[in-house]
C-alpha positions in Angstrom: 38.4 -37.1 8.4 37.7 -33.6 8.4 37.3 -31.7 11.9 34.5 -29.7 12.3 35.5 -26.1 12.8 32.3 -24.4 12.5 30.5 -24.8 15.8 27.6 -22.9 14.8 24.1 -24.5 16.4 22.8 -26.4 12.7 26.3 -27.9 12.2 26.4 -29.1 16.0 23.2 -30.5 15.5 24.1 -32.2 12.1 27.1 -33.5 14.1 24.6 -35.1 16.8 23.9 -37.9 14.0 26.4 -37.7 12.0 29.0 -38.9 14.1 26.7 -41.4 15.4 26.5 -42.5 11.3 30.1 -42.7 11.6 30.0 -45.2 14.3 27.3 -47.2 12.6 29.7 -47.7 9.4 32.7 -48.4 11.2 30.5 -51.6 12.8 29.3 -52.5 9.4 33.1 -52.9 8.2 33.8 -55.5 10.9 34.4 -58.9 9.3 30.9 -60.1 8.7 29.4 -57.1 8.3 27.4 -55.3 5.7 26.3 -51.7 4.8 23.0 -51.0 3.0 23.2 -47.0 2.8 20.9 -44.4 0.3 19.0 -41.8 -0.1 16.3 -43.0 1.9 17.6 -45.0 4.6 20.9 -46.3 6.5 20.9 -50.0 7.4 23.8 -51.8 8.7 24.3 -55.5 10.5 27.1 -57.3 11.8 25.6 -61.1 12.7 26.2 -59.7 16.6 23.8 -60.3 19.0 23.5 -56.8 20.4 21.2 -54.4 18.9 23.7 -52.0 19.3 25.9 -53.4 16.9 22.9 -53.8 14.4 20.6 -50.9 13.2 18.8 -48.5 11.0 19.0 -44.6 10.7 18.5 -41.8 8.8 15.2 -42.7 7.6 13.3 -40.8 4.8 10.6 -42.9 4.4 6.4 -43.2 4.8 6.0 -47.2 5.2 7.4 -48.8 8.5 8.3 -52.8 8.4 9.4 -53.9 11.8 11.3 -56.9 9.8 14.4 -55.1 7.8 16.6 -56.9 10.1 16.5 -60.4 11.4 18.8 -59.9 14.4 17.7 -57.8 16.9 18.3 -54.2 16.4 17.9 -50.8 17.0 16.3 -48.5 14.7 17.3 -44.8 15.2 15.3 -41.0 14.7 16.5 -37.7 14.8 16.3 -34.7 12.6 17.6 -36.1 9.6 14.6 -38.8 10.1 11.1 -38.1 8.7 8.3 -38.0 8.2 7.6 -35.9 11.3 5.5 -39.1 12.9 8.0 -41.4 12.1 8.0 -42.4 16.2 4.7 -43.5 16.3 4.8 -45.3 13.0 7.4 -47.3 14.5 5.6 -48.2 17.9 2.7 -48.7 15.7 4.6 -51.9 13.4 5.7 -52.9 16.9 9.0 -52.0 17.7 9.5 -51.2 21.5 10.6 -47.6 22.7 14.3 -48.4 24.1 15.2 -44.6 24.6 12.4 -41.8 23.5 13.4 -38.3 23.0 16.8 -38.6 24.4 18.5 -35.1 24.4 21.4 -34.7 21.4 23.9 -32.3 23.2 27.2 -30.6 22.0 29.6 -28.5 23.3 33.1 -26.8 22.0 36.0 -28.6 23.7 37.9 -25.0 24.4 35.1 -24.7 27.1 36.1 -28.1 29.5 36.5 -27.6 33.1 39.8 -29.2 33.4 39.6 -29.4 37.4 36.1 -31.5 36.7 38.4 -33.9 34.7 40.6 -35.0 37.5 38.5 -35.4 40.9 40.4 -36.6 43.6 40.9 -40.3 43.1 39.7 -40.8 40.4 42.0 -42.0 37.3 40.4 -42.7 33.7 42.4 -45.3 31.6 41.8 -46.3 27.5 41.3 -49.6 27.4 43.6 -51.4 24.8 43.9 -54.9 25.3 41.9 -57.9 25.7 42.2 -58.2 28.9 41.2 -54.6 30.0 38.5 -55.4 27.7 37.1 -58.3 29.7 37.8 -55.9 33.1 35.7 -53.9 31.4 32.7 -55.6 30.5 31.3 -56.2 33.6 31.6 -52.8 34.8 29.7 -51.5 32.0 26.8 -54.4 32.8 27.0 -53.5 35.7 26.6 -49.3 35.6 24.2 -49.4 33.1 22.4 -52.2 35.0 22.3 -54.8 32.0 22.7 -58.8 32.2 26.1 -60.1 31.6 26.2 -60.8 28.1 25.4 -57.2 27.1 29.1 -56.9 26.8 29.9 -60.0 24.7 29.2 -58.4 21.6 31.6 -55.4 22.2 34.5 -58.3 23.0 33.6 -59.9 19.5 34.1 -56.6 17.7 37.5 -56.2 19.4 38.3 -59.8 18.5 37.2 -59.8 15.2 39.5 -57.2 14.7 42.3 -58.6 16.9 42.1 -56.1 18.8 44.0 -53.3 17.1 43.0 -50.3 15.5 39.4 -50.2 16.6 37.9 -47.6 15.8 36.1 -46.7 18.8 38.1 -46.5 22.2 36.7 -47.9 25.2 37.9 -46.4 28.9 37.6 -47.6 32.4 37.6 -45.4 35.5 39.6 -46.1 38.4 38.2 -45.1 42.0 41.2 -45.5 44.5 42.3 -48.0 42.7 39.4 -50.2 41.7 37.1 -50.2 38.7 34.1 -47.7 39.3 32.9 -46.7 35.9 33.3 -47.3 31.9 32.3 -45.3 28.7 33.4 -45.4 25.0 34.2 -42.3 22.4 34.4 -42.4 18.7 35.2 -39.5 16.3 33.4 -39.5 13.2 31.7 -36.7 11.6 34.0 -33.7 12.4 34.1 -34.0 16.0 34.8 -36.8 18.8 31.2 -38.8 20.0 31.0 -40.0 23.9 28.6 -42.7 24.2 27.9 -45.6 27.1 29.1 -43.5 29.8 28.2 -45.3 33.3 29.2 -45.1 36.8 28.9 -48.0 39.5 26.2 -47.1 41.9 28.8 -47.8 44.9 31.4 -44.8 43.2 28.3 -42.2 42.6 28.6 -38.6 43.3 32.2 -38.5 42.9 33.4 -37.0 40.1 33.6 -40.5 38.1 31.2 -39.1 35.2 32.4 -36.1 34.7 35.8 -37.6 34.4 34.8 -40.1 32.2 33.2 -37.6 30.1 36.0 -34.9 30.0 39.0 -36.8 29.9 38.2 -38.6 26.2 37.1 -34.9 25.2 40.8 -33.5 26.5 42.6 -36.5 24.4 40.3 -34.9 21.2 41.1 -31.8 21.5 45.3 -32.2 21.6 44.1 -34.0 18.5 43.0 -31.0 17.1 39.2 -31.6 17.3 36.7 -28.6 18.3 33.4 -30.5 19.5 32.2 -33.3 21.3 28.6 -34.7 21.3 26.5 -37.2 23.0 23.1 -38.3 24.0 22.1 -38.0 27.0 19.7 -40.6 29.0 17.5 -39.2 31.9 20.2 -39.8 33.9 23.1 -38.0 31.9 20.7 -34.8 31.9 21.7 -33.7 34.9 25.1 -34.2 34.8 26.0 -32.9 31.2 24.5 -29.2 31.2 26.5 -29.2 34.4 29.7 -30.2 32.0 29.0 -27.2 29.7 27.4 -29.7 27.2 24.0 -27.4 25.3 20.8 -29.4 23.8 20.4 -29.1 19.9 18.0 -31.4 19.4 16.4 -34.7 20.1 17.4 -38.2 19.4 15.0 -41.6 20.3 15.5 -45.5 19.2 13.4 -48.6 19.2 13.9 -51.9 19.6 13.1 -54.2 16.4 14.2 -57.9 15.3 12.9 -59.3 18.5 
């Protein structure tokens, strides 16, 4: 993979989706999965449950079916979706809102706060077995307020692949000791991709976020990587200017297959 060295605002915005493309093809080569990718439309499924781990993107297209998948799924807009209604089209063939207008931010690692990733207490691990995994499954449910079997699907992937070489990495923070917050990162498209950062509402307003945020972007960048992006929810908006992270453009999803 090819880092991204030009930081300039269209390739940072390119970067926004591309990376999360990247993400999308490295679920649809889990065993079981399946890639339908052209000029007019990115499609991938897995035969998980989660939404998340089945989707569309990168849609050029003027007719909406709600039915392309038969799981439940996500279907994803951005900039390199059109035509420039294609959100209402969607909540018009019935697929629910499940994140509208979601800011796509970026920012150039050189620029991390280091003292903001290391707050007092506060320790951020990779998680790499299948036992931090199930540690961290119900800390994610639980930060991002989600029923218990949200996680399942992120286990299977790990599983399916015995739990090597994934290629995503998930991370667990520590708060004195115990569990307090989760996230994942991914690098695809040039640059390294934070996504399902969350904090328990018992370790809030600590420095857990930002950790979790900066201390994945600090592993990239001894990699050699320039860039990090992410979406922010209305939540992660205040934190992430706050980071150094700039908006490029925005990013929504729907809910389909249900």
């Amino acid at each position: 993979m090819s880092i991204l060295t030009d930081l300039t605002p269209a390739t940072l915005t390119g970067a926004i989706e591309e990376n999360l493309f990247s993400l999308f093809r490295a679920m649809a080569e889990l065993p079981g999965g399946r890639l339908d990718e052209s000029e007019d439309m990115l499609r991938f499924s897995t035969g998980l449950p989660s939404p998340m781990f089945n989707g569309v993107a990168r849609t050029r297209i003027e007719t909406v079916s709600a039915r392309l998948l038969e799981q439940p799924y996500f279907w994803w807009t951005g900039p390199q979706s059109s035509p420039a209604d294609l959100d209402e089209r969607l909540e018009a063939a019935g697929l629910q809102p499940a994140g509208r207008n979601w800011p796509g931010m970026a920012m150039a690692l050189a620029e991390i706060d280091e003292e903001q990733a290391a707050p007092e207490g506060v320790a951020i691990e990779p998680v790499r077995s299948a036992g931090g995994l199930e540690e961290w499954g119900p800390v994610f449910c639980a930060a991002h307020d989600l029923p218990p079997w949200s996680a399942d699907s992120w286990f299977e992937a790990a599983r399916r692949l015995e739990f090597r070489d994934l290629p995503w990495q998930h991370w667990i923070a520590r708060l004195d000791g115990e569990p307090a917050g989760v996230g994942l990162s991914h690098t695809g498209g040039g640059v390294i991709g934070l996504y399902g950062i969350g904090t328990l509402s018992t370790a809030r307003r600590r420095g857990v976020g930002s950790a979790l945020t900066l201390v994945p972007m600090l592993r990239a960048r001894d990699e050699g990587f320039r860039a990090a992006i992410l979406h922010a929810t209305p939540d992660g908006e205040r934190l992430y200017p706050r980071l150094g992270f700039k908006e490029y453009c925005r990013i929504s999803r729907f809910l389909g297959g249900v």
